[in-house]
N, C-alpha and C positions, 0 to 999 in steps of 0.2 A: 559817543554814548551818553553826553553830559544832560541835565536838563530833568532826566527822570523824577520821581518821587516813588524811592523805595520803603516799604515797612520790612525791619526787620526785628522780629522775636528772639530773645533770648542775647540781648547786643550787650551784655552788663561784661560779659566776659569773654575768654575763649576768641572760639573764630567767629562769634556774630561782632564784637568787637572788633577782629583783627580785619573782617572784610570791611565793616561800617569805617573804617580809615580810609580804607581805600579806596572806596566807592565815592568817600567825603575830595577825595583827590580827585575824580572825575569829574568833578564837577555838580554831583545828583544829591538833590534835597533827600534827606534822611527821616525816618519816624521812626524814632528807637522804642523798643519795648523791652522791660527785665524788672525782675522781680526787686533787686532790691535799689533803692531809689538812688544811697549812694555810691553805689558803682555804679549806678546807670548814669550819672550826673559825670562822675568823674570821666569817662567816656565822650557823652554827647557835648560837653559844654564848649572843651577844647576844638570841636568840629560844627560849633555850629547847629548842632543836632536841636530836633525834638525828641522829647522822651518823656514815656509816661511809665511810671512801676505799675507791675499787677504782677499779682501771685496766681499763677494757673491752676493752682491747690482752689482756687474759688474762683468760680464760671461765672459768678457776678461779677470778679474782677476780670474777667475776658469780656463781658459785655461793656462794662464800661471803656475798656482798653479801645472798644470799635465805636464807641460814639464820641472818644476824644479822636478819633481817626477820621471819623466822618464830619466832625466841627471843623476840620482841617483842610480840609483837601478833597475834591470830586474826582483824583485821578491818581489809582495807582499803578506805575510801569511793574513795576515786580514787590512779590509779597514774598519775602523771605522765613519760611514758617522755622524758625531754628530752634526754637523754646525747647528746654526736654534736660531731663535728669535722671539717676538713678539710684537706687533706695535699699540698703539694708533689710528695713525692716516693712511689713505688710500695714500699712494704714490705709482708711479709707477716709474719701475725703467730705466736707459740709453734704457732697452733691450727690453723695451716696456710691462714690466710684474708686476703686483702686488707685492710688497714686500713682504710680508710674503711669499706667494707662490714661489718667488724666491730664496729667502733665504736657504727656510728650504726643498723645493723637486727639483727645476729645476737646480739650482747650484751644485746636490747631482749627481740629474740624468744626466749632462754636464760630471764630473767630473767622474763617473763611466764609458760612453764610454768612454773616451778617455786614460783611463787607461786597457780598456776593455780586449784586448791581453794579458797583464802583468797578469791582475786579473783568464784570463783561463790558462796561462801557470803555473801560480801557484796553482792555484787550493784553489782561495783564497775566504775567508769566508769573506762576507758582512756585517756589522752589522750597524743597522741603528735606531736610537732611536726616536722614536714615541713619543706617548702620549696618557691618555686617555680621553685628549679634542678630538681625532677623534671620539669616540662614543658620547663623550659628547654634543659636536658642530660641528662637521664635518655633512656636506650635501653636496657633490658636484655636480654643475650643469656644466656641461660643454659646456654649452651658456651664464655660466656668470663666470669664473675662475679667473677674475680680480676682482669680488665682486664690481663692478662697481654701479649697482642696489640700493644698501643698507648695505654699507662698518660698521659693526661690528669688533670689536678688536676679541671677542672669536671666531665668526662666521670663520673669516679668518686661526687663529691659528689654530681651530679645521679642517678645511678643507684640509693644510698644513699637519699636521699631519694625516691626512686619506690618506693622497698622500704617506706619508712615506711607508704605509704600502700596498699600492697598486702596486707601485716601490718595493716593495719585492715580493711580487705575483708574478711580472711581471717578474722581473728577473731570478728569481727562475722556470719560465715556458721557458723561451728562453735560458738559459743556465746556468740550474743546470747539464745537459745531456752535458754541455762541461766541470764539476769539477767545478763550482762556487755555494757552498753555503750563501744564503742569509735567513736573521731574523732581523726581527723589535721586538723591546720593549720598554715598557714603562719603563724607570728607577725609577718610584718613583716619588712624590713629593717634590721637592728639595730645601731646603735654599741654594739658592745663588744668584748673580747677576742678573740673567736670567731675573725674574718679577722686580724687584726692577727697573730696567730701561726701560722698555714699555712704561711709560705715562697713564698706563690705569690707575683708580681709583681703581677699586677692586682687580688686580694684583698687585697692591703696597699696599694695605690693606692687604692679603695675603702677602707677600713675605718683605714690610718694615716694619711690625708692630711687636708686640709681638707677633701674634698669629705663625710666622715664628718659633718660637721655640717649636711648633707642626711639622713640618716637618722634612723631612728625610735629614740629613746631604748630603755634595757633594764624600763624600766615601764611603757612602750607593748606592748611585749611582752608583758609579765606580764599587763596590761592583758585582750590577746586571749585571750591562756590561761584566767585567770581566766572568763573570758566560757563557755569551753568546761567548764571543773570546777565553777563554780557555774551551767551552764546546767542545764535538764530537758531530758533526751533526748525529741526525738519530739515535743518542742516548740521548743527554744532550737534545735537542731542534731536532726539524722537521725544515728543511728547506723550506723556503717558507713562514712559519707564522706566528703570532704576538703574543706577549707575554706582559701580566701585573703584573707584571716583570717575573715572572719565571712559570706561566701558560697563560694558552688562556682566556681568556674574558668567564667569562658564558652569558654574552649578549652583542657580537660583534656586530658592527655597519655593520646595512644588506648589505650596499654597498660595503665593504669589499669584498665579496666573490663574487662581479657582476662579473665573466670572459667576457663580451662587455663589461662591464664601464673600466677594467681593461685593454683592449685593446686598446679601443677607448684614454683614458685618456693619453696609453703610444705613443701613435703615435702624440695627441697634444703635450707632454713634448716634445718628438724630433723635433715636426716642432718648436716650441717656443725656441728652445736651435740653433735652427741650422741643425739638424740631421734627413730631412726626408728624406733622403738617408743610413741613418744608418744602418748599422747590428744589431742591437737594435731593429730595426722596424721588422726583423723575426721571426715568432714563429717558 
């Protein structure tokens, strides 16, 4: 499986980190992406990596993120979309969008068109990590996407992460039929960084306490990812679906499978990114 060139978002820590080791052991050229420059250095440098900081809080730093990706490289084997956080408190960002929601689906879904071409001439597999706060707390309203209403920390998270896997629906309906394989998963519940810095009380209960050493390490993680980048579509996993970690939900969240909410949802992400002139916007 050596030889690749993977992008993977969100590599500064956690399991985009802990898989970007491993992946760097197979042999497969790296394009790191993470917000802050040096962790993302202390990471990439030791592996040979490339790496570029952006803060997904600014869509202009997703754009630039895909044109140091496109100076680089005409070929990507897998787009590891990992980026994603979650947040205490209700901000909105330069781009005029909810934080979480930008963060962890609009910055993903930016950064998928505009690598779009590359990602069909390669014929390159999607892999984008969820959670299952989307069944847990996801409800998407798409008269209120900002959470404007009555702004929840899980409420937001979970809804963020139902997006992940609606963005794989979606993808997977408008061009799987041009060679792009797309999969969401849930990696596991993970000791690391991730909750420890939210601000929420019971994400820092969970993730700074003792009870952290009930969770899944950040190479357990990697672990399941890997499983998805070095899987074969259509045999390791189904393109298109979502996975907790390595099966489907026996009680996936009903909106998942809405094909209108799946539709509708992808045509808001492109007008909110910029893109309602997109090729993206085609089924």
């Amino acid at each position: 499986m050596s030889g690749r060139t993977i992008l993977i978002t969100g590599a500064s820590d956690g399991i985009g980190a802990a898989a970007a080791k491993k992946l760097a052991a197979e042999g497969d050229r790296l394009l790191l992406a993470g917000r802050r420059a040096d962790k993302l250095d202390a990471v990439a440098k030791p592996l040979g990596a490339e790496s570029f900081a952006a803060d997904f809080e600014r869509l202009d730093d997703v754009r630039a993120l895909a044109a140091w990706v496109l100076e680089r490289t005409g070929r990507i084997g897998v787009f590891v979309n990992n980026a994603g956080g979650v947040f205490a408190e209700r901000v909105v960002t330069v781009d005029g969008n909810e934080r979480t929601m930008q963060v962890n689906h609009y910055a993903g879904f930016l950064l998928t068109h505009l690598l779009l071409d590359v990602l069909r001439d390669s014929g390159a597999t999607v892999v984008t990590t969820s959670s299952v706060g989307a069944r847990a707390f996801g409800k998407l309203d798409l008269n209120d996407l900002d959470n404007a209403r009555a702004y929840k920390t899980m409420k937001a998270y979970g809804d963020s992460k139902l997006a992940n896997i609606l963005f794989t629906k979606g993808l997977h309906a408008r061009h799987h039929g041009d060679g792009i394989n797309a999969v969401a998963l849930h990696p596991g519940n993970i000791a690391s960084n991730f909750g420890k810095e939210t601000g929420n009380r019971w994400m820092k209960l969970i993730y700074a306490s003792p009870a952290a050493r009930l969770l899944s390490t950040p190479e357990d993680g990697a672990g399941n990812l890997l499983w998805a980048i070095d899987g074969t579509p259509g045999r390791t996993w189904t393109s298109g679906e979502y996975y907790e970690p390595r099966k489907p939900p026996r009680k996936p969240n009903p909106q998942q499978n809405d094909t209108a909410l799946i539709d509708a949802f992808w045509a808001e992400s492109a007008r909110r990114t910029g893109l309602s002139a997109s090729p993206l916007d085609a089924s």
